[in-house]
N, C-alpha and C positions, 0 to 999 in steps of 0.2 A: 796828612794832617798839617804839617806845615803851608805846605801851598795854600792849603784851604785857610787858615791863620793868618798868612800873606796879605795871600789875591782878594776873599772875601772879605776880610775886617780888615785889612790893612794894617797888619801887625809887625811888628819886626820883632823876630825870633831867630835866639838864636838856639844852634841844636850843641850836647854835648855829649859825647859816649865815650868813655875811657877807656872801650874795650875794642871800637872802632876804631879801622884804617882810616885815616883823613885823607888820601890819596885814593882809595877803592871806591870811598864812601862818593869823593867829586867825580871820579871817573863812570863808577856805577848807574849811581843817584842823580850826579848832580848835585848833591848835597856840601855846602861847605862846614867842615864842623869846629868849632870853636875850642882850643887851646884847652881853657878852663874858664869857668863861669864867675862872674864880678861879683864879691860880696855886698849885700845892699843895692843890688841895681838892677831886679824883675818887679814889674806888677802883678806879675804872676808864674809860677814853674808848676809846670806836667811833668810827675813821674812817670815814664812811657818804657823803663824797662825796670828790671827788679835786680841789678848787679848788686855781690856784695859793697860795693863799695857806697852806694845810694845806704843800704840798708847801714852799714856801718855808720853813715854820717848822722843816720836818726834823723828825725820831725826838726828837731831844733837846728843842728846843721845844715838842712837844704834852708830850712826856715830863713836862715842867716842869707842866704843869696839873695832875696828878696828885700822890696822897699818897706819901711813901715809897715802901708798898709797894700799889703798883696795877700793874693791868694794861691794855695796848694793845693790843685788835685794828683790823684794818685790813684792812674788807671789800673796799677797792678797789684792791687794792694799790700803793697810792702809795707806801708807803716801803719801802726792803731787808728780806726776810723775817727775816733777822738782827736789825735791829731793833724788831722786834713779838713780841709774845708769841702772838700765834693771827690765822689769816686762817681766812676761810669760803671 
C-alpha cells in the first residue's frame, strides 16, 4: 500500500507502528518507520492496524494528527463508522 501511495500518486507517507521493530521493519521491508507522528500535519491517516493503542487514542486523537481539513479511513474498523470518513 505504501509503494502504491508513493510510486502511483506520488505521496509522501509516512508509516507508524508502535509495536514494530524500526530495525526489522528497514531490514525486512525496506520500510522506514517514523519515531511518532506530527500533530496537525496529514491530509490524510489510514488506520491499517487495530493496536490498543490506536483504539485508545479514539476518532478524536488520531483526528488531532491531521490538518484541518483531512481525511480518516479506517481499514480495520476500530473506530465508530460515524467517526471516519471511509472504510474498505
Amino acid at each position: 500500500m505504501i509503494d502504491e501511495l508513493s510510486n502511483t500518486y506520488n505521496a509522501n507517507v509516512d508509516a507508524y507502528d508502535p509495536w514494530v521493530d524500526k530495525k526489522e521493519a528497514k531490514a525486512v521491508y525496506g520500510l522506514e518507520l517514523i519515531e511518532q507522528p506530527e500533530p496537525e500535519a496529514y491530509d490524510s491517516i489510514i488506520v491499517a492496524v487495530s493496536h490498543d493503542q490506536f483504539k485508545g487514542m479514539g476518532s478524536l486523537g488520531i483526528k488531532a494528527l491531521g490538518k484541518a481539513n483531512h481525511v480518516l479511513y479506517d481499514i480495520k474498523y476500530l473506530l465508530p463508522s460515524d467517526e471516519v470518513d471511509g472504510r474498505l
